[in-house]
Each structure stands twice: as C-alpha cells, then as structure tokens.
N, C-alpha and C positions, 0 to 999 in steps of 0.2 A: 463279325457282324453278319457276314452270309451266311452263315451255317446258325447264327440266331433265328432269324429270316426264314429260312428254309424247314427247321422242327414248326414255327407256328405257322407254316404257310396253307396248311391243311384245316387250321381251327377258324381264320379270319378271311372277313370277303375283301378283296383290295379293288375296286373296282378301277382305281387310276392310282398307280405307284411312279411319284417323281422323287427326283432327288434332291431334300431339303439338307438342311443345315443340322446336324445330327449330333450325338454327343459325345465328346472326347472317348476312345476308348480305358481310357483310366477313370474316366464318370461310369463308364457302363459297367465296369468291374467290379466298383465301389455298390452298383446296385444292386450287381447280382451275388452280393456277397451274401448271404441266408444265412442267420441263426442256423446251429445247428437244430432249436426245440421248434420244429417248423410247427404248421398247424394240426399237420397228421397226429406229428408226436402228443403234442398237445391236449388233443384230444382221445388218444389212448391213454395217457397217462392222468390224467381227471377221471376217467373210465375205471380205471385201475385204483386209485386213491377212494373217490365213492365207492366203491362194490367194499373195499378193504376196509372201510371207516363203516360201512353196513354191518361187516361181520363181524368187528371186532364190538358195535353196539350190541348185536344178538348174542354175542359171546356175554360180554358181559352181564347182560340181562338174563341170560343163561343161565349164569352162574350166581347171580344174587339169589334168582328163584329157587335153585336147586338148594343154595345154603341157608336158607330160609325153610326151606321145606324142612331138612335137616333136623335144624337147629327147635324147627316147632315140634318134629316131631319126638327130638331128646328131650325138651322140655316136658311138653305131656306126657311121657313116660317118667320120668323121675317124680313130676310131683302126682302122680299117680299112686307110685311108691311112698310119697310122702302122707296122701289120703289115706293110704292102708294103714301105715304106722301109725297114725294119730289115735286111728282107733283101737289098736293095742297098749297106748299109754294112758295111764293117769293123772289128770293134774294136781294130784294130793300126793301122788311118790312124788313127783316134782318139788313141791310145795314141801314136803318132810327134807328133800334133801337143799332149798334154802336154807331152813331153820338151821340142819347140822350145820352149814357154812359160817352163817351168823357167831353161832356157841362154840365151834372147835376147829373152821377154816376147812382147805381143802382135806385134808388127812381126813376130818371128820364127815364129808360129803361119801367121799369111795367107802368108807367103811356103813354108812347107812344102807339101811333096809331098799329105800326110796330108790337109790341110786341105784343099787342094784339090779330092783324089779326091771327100771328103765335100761340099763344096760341089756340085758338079756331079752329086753324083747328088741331092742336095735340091733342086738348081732342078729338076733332070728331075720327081722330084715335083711338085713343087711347080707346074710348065706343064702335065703331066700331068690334074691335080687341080683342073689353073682356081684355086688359091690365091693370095690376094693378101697374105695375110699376112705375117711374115716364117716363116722355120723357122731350128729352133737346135737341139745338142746342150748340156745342162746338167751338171756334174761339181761335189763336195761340197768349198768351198774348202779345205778342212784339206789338203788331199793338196797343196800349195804352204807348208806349215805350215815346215817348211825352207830358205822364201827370206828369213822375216821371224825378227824377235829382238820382244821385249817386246812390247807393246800392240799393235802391229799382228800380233803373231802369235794373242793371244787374239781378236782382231777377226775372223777366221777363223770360229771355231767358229760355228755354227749358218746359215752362209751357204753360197750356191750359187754358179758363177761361170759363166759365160758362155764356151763355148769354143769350138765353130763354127757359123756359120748359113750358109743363104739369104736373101740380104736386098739391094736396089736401094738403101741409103743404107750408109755406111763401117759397113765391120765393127765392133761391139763387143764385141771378145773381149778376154777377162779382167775385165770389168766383173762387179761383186757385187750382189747383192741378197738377204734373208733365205730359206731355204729354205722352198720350198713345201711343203706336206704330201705332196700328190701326186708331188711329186719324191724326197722323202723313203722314200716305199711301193715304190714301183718301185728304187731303187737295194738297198732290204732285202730285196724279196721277187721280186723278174728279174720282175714279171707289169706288163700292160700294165694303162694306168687312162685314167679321164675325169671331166673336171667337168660338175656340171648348167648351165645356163646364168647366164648372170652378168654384169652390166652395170656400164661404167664410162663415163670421162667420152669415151671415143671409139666406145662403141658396146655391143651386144651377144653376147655371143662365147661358144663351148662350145669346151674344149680338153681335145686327147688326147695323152697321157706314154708311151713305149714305151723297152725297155729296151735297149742298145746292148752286144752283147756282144763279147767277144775269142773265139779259137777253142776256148779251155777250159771256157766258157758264164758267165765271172765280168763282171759287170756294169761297166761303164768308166765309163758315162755315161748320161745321159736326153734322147732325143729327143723334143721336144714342137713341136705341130702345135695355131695359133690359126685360128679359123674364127669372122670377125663376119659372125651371125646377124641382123642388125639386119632386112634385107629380110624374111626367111623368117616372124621372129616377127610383120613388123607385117602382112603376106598373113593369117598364122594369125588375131589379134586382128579386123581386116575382117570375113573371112567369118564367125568368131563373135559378132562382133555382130550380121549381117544374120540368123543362126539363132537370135538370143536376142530382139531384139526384137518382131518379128511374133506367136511364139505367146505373149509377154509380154503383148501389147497384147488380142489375141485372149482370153484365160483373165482377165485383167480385166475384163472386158467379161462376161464370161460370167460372174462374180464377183458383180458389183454386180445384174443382175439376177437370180441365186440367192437372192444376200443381200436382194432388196425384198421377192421371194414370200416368202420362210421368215417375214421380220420380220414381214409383214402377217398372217399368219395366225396367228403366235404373239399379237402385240400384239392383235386384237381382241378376243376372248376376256378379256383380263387388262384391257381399258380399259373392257368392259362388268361386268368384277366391281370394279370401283373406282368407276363411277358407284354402283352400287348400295351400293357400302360408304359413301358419302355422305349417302343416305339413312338409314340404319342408325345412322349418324355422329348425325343431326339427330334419333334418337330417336325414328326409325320402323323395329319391330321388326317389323312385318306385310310384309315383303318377301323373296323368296327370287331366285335366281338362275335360269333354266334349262337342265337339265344335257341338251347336245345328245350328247356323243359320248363314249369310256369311255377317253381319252387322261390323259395327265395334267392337264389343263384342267378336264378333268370330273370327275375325281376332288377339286381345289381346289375347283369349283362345290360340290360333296355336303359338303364339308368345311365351307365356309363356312356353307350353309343349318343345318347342326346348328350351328355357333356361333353366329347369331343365334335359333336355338330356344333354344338353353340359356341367352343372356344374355335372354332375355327371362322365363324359367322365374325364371332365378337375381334378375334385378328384383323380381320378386312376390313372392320368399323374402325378399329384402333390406327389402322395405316391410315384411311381416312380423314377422320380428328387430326392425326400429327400433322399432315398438310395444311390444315386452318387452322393451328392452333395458335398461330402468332396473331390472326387478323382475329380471331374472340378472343383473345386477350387484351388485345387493344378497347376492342367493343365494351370489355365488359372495366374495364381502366376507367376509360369515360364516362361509364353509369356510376361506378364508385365515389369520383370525382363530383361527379353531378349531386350525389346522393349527400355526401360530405361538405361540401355547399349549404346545400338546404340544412342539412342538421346546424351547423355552425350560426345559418341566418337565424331558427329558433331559436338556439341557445343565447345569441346576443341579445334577442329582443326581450325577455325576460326579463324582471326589474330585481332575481334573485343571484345571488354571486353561487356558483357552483366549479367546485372541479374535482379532480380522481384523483388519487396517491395509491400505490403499489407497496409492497408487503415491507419493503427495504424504506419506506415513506417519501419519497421522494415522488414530486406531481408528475402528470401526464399532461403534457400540450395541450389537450383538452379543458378548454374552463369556454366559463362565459365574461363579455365584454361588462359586466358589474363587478367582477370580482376590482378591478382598478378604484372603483369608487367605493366599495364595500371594505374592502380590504388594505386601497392604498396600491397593490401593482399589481403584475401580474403572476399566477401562482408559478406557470411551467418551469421546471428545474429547477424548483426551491424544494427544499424539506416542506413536508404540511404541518410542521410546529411552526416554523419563520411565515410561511403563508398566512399561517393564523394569527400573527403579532405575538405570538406568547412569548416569555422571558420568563427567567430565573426559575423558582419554584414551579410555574403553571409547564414551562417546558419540559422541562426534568417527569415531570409526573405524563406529560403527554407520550414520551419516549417510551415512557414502562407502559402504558397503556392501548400506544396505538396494534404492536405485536397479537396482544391478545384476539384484535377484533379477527388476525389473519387464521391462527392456529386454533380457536372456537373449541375452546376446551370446556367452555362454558356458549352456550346461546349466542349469536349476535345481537338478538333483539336488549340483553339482558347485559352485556357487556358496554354498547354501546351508549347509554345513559351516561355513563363510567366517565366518559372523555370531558372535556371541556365543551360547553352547553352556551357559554352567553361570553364574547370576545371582549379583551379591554375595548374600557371607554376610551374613543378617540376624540379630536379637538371640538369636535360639534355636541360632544354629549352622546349620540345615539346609543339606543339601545338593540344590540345588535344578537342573533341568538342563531345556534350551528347547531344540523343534524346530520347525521351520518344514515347510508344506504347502502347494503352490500352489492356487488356486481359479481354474479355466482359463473362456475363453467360448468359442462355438460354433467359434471360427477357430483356437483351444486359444493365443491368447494368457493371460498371467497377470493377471486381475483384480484380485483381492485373494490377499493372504498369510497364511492361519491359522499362529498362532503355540501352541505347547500345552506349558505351563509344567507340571513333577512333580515331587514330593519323591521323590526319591533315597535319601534319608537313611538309613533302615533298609539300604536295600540297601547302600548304601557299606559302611558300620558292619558289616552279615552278610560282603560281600566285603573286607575290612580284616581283620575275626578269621579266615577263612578262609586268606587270604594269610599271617598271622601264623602260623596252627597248622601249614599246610604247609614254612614255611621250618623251624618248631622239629622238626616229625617229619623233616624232612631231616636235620635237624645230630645229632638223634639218632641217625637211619640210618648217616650218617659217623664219630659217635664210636663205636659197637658196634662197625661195619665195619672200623674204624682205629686200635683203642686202644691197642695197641701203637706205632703211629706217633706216637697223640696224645700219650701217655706221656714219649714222646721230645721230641715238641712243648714239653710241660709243662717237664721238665729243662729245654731248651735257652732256653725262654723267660725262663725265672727266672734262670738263669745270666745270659742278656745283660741282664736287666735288674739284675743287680750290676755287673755291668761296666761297664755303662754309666751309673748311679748314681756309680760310681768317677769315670768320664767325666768327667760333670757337674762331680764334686767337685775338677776338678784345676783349675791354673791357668790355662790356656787349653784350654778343653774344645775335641775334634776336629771340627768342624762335621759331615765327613762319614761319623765314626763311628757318629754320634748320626744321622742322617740314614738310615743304612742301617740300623742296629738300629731304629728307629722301622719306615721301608717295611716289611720283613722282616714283624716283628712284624704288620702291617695285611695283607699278604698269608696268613700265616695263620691270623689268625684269618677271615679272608674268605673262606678256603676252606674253613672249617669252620662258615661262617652263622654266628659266637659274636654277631650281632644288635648292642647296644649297643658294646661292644668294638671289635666292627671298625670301627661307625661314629666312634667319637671316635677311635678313631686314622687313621682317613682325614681326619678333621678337624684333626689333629695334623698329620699329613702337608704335608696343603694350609699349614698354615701354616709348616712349615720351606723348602716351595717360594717362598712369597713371598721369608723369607729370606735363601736362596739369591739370588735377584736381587737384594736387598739389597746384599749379600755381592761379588758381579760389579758391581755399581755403585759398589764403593769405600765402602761405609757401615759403620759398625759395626756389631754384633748380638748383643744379650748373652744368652747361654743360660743364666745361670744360673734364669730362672724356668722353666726346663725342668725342675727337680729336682722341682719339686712338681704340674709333669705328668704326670710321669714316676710321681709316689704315685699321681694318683688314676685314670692309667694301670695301675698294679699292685693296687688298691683291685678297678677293675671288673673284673680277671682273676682274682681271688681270690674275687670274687663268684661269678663263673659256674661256678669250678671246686666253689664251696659249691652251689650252686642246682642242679648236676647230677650230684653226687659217687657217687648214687645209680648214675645210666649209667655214670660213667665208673670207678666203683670207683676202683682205687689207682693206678691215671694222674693221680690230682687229689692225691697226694701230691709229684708233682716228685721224687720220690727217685732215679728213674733208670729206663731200659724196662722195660717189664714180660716176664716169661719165664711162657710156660705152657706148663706139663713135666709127661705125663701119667706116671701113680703106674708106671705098666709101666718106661719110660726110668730111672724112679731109683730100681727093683726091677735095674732090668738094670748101673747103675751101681756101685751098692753089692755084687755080683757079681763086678764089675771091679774094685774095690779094693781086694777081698780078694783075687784073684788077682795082681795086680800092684806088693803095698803095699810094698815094696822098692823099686820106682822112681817117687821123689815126681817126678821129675821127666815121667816118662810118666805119670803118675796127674795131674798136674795138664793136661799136654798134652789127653788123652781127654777129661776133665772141660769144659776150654775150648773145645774142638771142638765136643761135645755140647750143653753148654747155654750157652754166653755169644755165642757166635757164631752167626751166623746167613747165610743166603746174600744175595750182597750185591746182588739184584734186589729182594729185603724193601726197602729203601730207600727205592728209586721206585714200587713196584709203586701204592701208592694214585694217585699224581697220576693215573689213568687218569679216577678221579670228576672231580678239579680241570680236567682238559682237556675231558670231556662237558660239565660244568656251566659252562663259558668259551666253548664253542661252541654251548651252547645259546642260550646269553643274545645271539650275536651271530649269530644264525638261520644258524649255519655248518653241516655237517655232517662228522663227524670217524668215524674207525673206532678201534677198543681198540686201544690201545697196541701194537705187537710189540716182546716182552723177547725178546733174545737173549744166550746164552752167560752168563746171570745165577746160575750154581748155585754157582761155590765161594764161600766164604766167608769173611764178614768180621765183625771185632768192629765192633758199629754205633756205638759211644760216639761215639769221634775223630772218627766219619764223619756224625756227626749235627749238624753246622752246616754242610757241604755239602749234605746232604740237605735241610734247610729252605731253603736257599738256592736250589735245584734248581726250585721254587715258579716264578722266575722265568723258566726256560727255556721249561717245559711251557705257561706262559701267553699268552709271546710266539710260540710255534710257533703258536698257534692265533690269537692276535689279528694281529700282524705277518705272520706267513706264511700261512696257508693262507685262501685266497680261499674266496669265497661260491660256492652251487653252482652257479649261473647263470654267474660269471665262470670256473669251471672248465671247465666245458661249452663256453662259447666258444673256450676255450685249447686245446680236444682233449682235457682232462681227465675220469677220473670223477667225478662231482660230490662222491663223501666222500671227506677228505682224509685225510693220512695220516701217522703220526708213530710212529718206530720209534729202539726202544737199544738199542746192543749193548755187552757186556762183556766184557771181555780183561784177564786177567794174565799179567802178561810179567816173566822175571825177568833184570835188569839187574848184572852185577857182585856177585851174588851178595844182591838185593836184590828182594822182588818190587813190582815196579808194576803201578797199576790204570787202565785204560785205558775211559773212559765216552764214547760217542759217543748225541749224541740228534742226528735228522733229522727233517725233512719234507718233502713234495713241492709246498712251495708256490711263491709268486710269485720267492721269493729276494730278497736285498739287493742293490739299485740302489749301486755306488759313488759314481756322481757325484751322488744325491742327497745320502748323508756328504758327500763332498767341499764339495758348494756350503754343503752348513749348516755347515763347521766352517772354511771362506774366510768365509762369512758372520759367524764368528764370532772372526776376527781371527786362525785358526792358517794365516797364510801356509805356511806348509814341506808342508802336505798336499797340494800342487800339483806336490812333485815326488817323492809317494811314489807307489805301483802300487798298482793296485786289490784287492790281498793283500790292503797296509799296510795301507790307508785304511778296509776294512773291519773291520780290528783295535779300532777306535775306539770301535767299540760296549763296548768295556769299563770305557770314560772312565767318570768319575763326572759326573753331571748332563746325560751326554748320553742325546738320544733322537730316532729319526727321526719320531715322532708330533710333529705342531701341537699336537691338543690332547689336556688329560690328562683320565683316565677312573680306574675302580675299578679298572682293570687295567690298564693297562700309559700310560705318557707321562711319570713322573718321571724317568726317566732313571736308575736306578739299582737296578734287578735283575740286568742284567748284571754290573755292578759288584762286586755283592754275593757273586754268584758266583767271579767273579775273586780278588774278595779270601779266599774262603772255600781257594779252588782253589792262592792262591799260599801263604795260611796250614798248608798243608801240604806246601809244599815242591815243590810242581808247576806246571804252567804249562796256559793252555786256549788256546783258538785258535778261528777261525771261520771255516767255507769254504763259500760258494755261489757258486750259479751262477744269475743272473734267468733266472726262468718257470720253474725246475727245481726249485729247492729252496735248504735251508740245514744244514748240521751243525756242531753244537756239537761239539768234540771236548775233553776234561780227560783230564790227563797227570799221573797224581800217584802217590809212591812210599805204600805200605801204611802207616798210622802205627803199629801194631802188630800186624806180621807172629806168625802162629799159630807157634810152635815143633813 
C-alpha cells in the first residue's frame, strides 16, 4: 500500500492524509488485476482493424473496377469483330444452307455452296483476328419444326441449333443446345450483344452475338464470336496484387503506430483516475485528482473531484440520520397510524361494502364496515369467492376467472365484466350488484383487485315501475291512436275465440286451426303491449310448438285441455278490455267497428233522404258509401306503429310506411281477418328482411329501410278484385336456403321445383327459415295465417324476391261485398 501511495503521490493534492478504514489487501489485489486488452491496447487495435477494413474495401473496389474495365474492354473488342464479320456474310448463303439442312440434313449443309461462302470468310476473320476459338452462326430450332412429328417436334421449342462455323475439328452442324438469352435478344431485337466475362471448366471467356441478316434486314441467324480471356485476366490479377499489397503493408504500419500514440495518451490520464478511485475505494475521502488540460479528461477529472466532495458531505449526513433514526421513525409510525385511522373512519362511513383480494384470491384486512351487512361477515381471510356468497357452478367459474384479472393477458377493463356482476339473492330479496377496480404498482402491473359490492334494490324497483308505466302509457297511446282498428281487433278476436271453442269441441280438433288462432291472437295482443295477455299467450304458443314436434314425431296429443286454456285465455281478455273500458270506450264491447260520423254528415244525409226516398235502393247505396264503408288503406294504415316498434327493438332503422292507391273503398267487416292476419307480413318485412344499418351500408344501401303498399281494383268479368302488394328493400329470400331446410326435412320433390316454386313454401304451415323462435317471428305460421285468410276469400297470394334487393308479398282476392 505505500509504494501505491507513494507512484500517485506526485499526480494528487492530499491536503490532510489520516488514517481511515481501508480495503483488505486481497480487495486491493482483486482491483488492480487489469485485463490484459487495457484501453491502450484497445484502441490501437480498433486503429489497426479500420485502416485494415479501409484497405481491404479500396482493394476490393480496386479490383471490381480494374475487372470491369477489363472485361468492357474484351467485350468491345470482340463484337467489334463481330460488326466486321456481319459485313462479309450474306443472309441468303445462310438462308441456302437452311434449305440444304431441311432436304439432305447435316451432310447436306457442309457440302452447300452457302455454307461454304460463310465458312471462308469466318476463318478469314477468324486468322485476321488471331482467334482461336471456334466461330459459328446459331438459328432458333422451331424453324425445322416440319421435319419432326410428336415429341421430338416439341423437343424443338425453346432450343437453338448450330448451323455454320469456323472450326479445325468436324463440323457440328444441326447439333442443339437450350437457347441462350443472348441469342434470344439479338434474333428479337437485329441489335448486337456481349457477355461479361465467365468461367468454365476450359477457361475464361467473354463472347460477342451479332445479328445475320438477308437483303430485306429480317434476321436469319446469330453470329457469335468465343474469346478465352484466361491470359489477359491472370496479367490483370498480378499486377493488382503488386498495387494492393505494398500500400497495404505501408498504411498498416503507419496504423499500428497511430494507434500506440492515440491509446497512450488517452489511457494515462484514465489509469491515474483509477489509482486514485482506489483510494477513495479504501475510504479515503481526502484525495482529489489534478486537472491538467480542458479535454474531455479534464472535465471527468472535475467531475470526479465533486463526487468525492459530495460522498464525503453525504457520509456526515449519513452518520447524522443514523443517530435520529429511531425517534423519525417513531414520528413517522404515528402519522401512519393517524393516517390509517382516518382512512378506515371513511371507508366505514360509506353505505358501499368494498374490499381487496391478492393474486392467490384471498382478502386483505382492508374492507369497510358494510360489507357485514352487504355480504353477511366479514371478508378478511376468506377467499373472494366465499366473501361473495358464491356456490357450486358460480364459484368454479369465479376460480378460472379471477387469475385472468392478475396476468392481463387481455385488458382489465375487458376481462373484468367477465366475473360475477350481481350476488345471490339473499333473505330480504335485495338486489345486490359487484364491480371490480384494479390497484396497479410503479410498472402499473395489477396488485391487488378492489371489489365494491351495492344495493341496487331501490333503483331496480324505481327502474321496474318506470319501465312498467312507459309500456302502459304506450298501449294507451296505441289504443286512442287505433280504436277503431282495436274495435275491430276486439270483434274478430271474440269471434275466433267461438270458433275455435267450437274447435275444441269437435271430435278431432284441427291441430293447426287451433295453432293459428292462438299465434294470431299473441301477435295482437303484442302489438298492442295488452302486458299479461300477450304474455300467456306467448306461453300458450311455446307450448303448442312443443306439440307440433310431438305431432312430426308420430305421438299423439290431445287438445282437449286446450278448452280451458282457451277460458282463462278469454278470462284475461275480458279483464283488460274491463280494466281499460275507460280508454277504450265501446271497442271493449266487441259489438262490431266503431263509426265516428260528425253531426254535419248526418245533417247532410238526412237531406238526402228526403230528396231521394223513392229510391230505397239508391238511398241505401249513398248511406253504405258514406258511413259503413271506409277506404281500404284504414286497414293497414296502423301497422306503421307495429313496424317502428319491431324495428326498434331489433336496433333496425325503418322509414313510415308508403300507402299507395289506398282511397276507394271497402266495407272493413269481411276484410277484418285479413287485416289481423296482415300483422304478420309487416313483422317479417322488418325482422326477416330488412337488414341492420351497418349491414345496409356495406351492401351500398341507405342505412333506413324501407317498406311500401300499393292498392289496386281491378274489375274482372264483371267482378271487382283487390289487389294488395306489400314490399321491402331488404336482403330477400335465399331459395336454397328453403330448399336445403325442406330436403332437410324429408320433401324430396323441392329438388326439382325453380326457385318460384320453392319460395312459395313460405306459406307451409310450421315452416320458417328462422333456427330460433322469438316474440316475433320463428313459428312458422304467420305466413300461413295469411294464406289461409287470403284463400278464405276466394283468392290466392304469392311471393316474389330477389337476394340483396328485396321481397313482395302480393294477395289477389275478389271483393266480398262489392258497394252497389
């Protein structure tokens, strides 16, 4: 250690040297053990690597250029040669010595005139030129495609053939070989070419392709000219080595002493502020460095001397601290305490149950004084499944779940939905509802998970009679809006329910009489919100769907306890028509539509009676015109609500109805169990056909959909018919989807009916192209309902779409009682 001391006592100022606590001489050993590749080295040897990696890029750049040079300048020399030669051949000897090829093969080529001429002036080049190679003209074999039949005439295609040279061993003419590129370029484009240089197993060679023409300038063939470079390249590689290694050896040299000076004077400097960080090391704080020069060296020198000022500053502080540390600790015990107090007093005074669970799910002491009331006890050192009441199934699934919220392999915001959201009911009923909050650390991993349990209860119960009063002030809204339709409603409903009472009563009741006056029934009263009503007969429904399958399975099914479904079905319709008689006035008698005929009209009638009372039978004409009849858009006009409030509920978007050609008129009686049946059209245009507005939008659609009816009387043989078409512009009916479910469903024969036919099916009883059934539409028997309504008066209906366009319903039926 003194003879450490002693080398850097000349570099450092010591102004006061005592003796501190210092480092083991087996520490000090261990420091001054140095890599051999110190910094010197280091940087000679970097020094030494770039200059090397310098030279060996200028070398090689060197030598690209040089073989380039080369290589362009053999080129240009040989098809140099090739330009001369062109202009000593003919392309008609050429052209003579195909033909001999064609008529007597090689033999006959060498012994032609053609071939000749063309030899002899290629050797002339060729001794000219000092070449030793051979010379040849090449021609594209197809042009012989007429000597061969099958495989050897495809063998042709893509080959070249050999047709005159210069050459000291036997001629090889008509021999083939794949075409060359180069030969390829030059017979397409008449221009002369050359290759870069290129080595095979007899040498190194650059060749030049020129183009052989006839007197009209059309190309016959390819003259090409071989030139082994072998000599020239290995002259070029010599003298580039003798200019690459000299200034190699040279700038190395001059390398490695750059790199000793630069390293020496960087490294002393940095090995005199490491002795001295040794000492500093050993807990001598009274040592500074001295700063010679304003380099970067001197500026680490200044840096250094303030961090051992400050860790010696900062030691003094440090001794200081350890003597008070026990009394702020204390101090700050007491604030924590205090602090955790207060937080506990909020958390208890809150009327929400909240506590934390850890990654292994097990709670944290921390909760609030609700969770006892909310929950039943208290969470701390329970699992948060047992804290939350859960059992069986709900637990099981909380176990797989709660893991997720810790390892966010997905979102917590996105996960957390995931878990259990509303807690069993307990003895009071309450309705009780849990959300989860992540508790993140510095790296915003998730810690712990606050969970914060609430009674609900009041708010349900406020939102429950809320939802309750808006549906009743709806059905209100509809019955004022409609009472005349409802009136009609009321008739027709009563009526089918004798009729179908009758039903009941016979000896084989009609399964799917009963079945349609039930649906029917359930669709109106559900367009009018009648609340309990609709719902038991949607429950009514559902179970004649069972049934049905029943029924398709070959089982019996006795309907006679329908008869007294069927009472306390007309029990709760006679309830409501009591409970609302008020709104509804004399629509809740059933007696038949209501007419409201202002005092003016039957001042103006009574007018007409007296002038006309001679003819009872024009006096009763005017009278039915006026008041019993009505124009026969009145019919459909409501469904415009039934279609908004269908489309609401399936976040569709629909536009008001467009009535056309709806003014003359009809008596509504006859035509009032069409008109209830109609229910089903307007439901399915909007559930079945018209697409959401996003899927319209995709399709090049406006996004609201659209549903129009037009009406027509037509008079037929002295008969007038009504003609109803309803439309939309939706998705349309898919035939082969009918088709596959009605093969699915054992009616072989729709396989060889046209996609008319097969769309006609929608009128089956119990079909429907919905999987599954809803409040609206999937029993399969609205269509039905309609058909039979449609055929009940002597008419016929029919259905025509087109997918992605649309669908129209069209009914065809004679007047049941035409006005006189």
């Amino acid at each position: 250690m003194n003879t450490e001391l002693s080398r850097v006592r000349s570099l450092v100022r010591m102004p006061m040297f005592r003796a501190q606590k210092a480092l083991e001489p087996d520490e000090i050993d261990q420091t001054k053990r140095i890599s051999f590749f110190t910094i010197g080295r280091k940087i000679t040897g970097a020094q030494i690597v770039v200059v090397f990696l310098a030279l060996v890029l200028a070398s090689v750049s060197f030598f690209v250029s040089v073989k380039s040079d080369l290589e362009r300048m053999l080129s240009q020399r040989l098809e140099n040669v090739a330009r001369t030669a062109t202009l000593m051949l003919r392309g008609e000897d050429h052209e003579e010595a195909v033909k001999a090829f064609m008529t007597g093969g090689p033999e006959a080529v060498v012994a032609s005139e053609g071939f000749k001429k063309i030899r002899a002036a290629l050797e002339k080049v060729q001794k000219n030129n000092e070449l030793t190679s051979d010379v040849y003209t090449l021609i594209d074999a197809e042009r012989f495609a007429d000597l061969y039949q099958g495989e050897a005439k495809d063998a042709l295609k893509g080959n070249m053939m050999f047709m005159t040279m210069a050459t000291k061993k036997d001629p090889y003419v008509g021999n083939m070989m794949p075409m060359h590129e180069k030969v390829r370029h030059v017979l397409k484009t008449s221009r002369f070419d050359s290759t870069p240089l290129y080595t095979d197993a007899e040498g190194t060679w650059v060749s030049a392709f020129a183009p052989v023409l006839d007197s009209t300038g059309k190309v016959v063939a390819v003259l090409e000219f071989d030139y082994n470079a072998k000599n020239e390249v290995a002259a070029a590689n010599r003298q580039l080595l003798l200019n690459i290694i000299l200034p190699s050896l040279l700038g190395l040299l001059l390398a490695i002493g750059l790199g000793y000076y630069i390293g020496k004077s960087l490294a002393t400097p940095i090995r005199t502020l490491a002795d001295v960080a040794e000492l500093v090391a050993g807990g001598n704080f009274d040592v500074s460095v001295e700063v010679t020069t304003r380099d970067e060296t001197g500026a680490l020198g200044t840096v250094f001397n303030k961090m051992v000022s400050d860790l010696k500053r900062q030691r003094v502080e440090l001794r200081d601290y350890a003597q008070n540390l026990e009394k702020k600790v204390a101090e700050r015990t007491e604030q924590l305490n205090q602090a955790n107090r207060s937080i506990q007093g909020m958390v208890d005074s809150v009327s929400q149950a909240f506590f934390m669970f850890e990654s292994t799910g097990n709670c944290l002491p921390i909760y609030s004084r609700a969770c006892k009331d909310l929950l039943g006890a208290a969470p701390a050192g329970k699992h948060a499944g047992d804290a939350l009441g859960l059992s069986g199934e709900a637990l099981t699934d909380f176990h797989k779940w709660y893991p997720l919220l810790f390892e966010e392999l997905m979102p917590f915001d996105e996960v957390a939905p995931l878990g259990p959201r509303l807690l069993p009911a307990d003895s009071r009923g309450r309705f009780i509802t849990v959300e989860y909050f992540p508790v993140r650390d510095s790296s915003q991993r998730v810690m712990q998970v606050v969970a914060i349990a609430t009674d609900r209860t009041a708010e349900r119960n406020a939102n429950q009679r809320a939802e309750s009063e808006r549906e009743y002030a709806g059905m209100i809204l509809k019955l004022v809006k409609n009472r005349k339709h409802f009136a009609a409603l009321v008739n027709e409903t009563k009526t089918g329910f004798i009729q179908l009472k009758e039903e009941l009563a016979s000896e084989s009741p009609n399964f799917d009489a009963v079945f349609r006056h039930i649906h029917t029934f359930k669709s109106a009263t559900a367009s009018y919100s009648m609340g309990e009503v609709a719902k038991v007969a949607h429950e009514y429904e559902s179970e004649l769907v069972a049934d049905r399958k029943r029924i398709a399975a070959g089982d019996a099914v006795d309907l006679k306890p329908w008869s007294g479904k069927l009472d306390r079905l007309t029990g709760l319709f006679n309830d409501f028509l009591e409970e609302n008689k008020v709104i509804i006035g004399g629509a809740a008698s059933g007696s038949g539509p209501m007419l409201e005929i202002p005092t003016s009209e039957v001042k103006r009638l009574g007018e007409e009676l007296r002038s006309i009372s001679e003819k009872n039978r024009a006096v009763f004409s005017v009278f039915e015109r006026k008041y019993l009849s009505e124009p026969v858009v009145n019919l459909l006009i409501h469904y415009d609500e039934v279609v908004s409030l269908t489309a609401s509920r399936q976040q569709k978007e629909v536009a008001p109805i467009e009535f056309e050609g709806g003014d003359f008129r009809v008596m509504p009686e006859p035509l009032a169990p069409l008109a209830g049946a109609m229910v089903h059209a307007f439901r399915n245009a909007v559930d079945h056909g018209l697409e959401t507005p996003d899927e319209r939008v995709e399709n090049g659609k406006p996004p609201t959909g659209k549903i129009s009816v037009a009406f027509e009387a037509q008079e037929r043989e002295g008969k007038r018919w009504i003609r109803v078409r309803v439309s939309d512009d939706g998705r349309g009916i898919d035939p082969e989807v009918i088709r596959a479910k009605l093969l699915g469903r054992g009616q072989q024969s729709v396989a060889q009916e046209s996609d008319e036919q097969v769309i006609q099916h929608v009128f089956d009883a119990g079909f429907s192209t919905k999987d599954q059934v809803t409040d609206i539409s999937g029993r399969g028997v609205g269509m039905d309902a309609i058909h039979y309504a449609v055929t009940t008066l002597g008419g016929a209906c029919k259905v025509m779409s087109h997918p992605g366009k649309g669908t129209t319903l069209e009914l065809d039926f004679p007047d049941p009682t035409p006005m006189s």
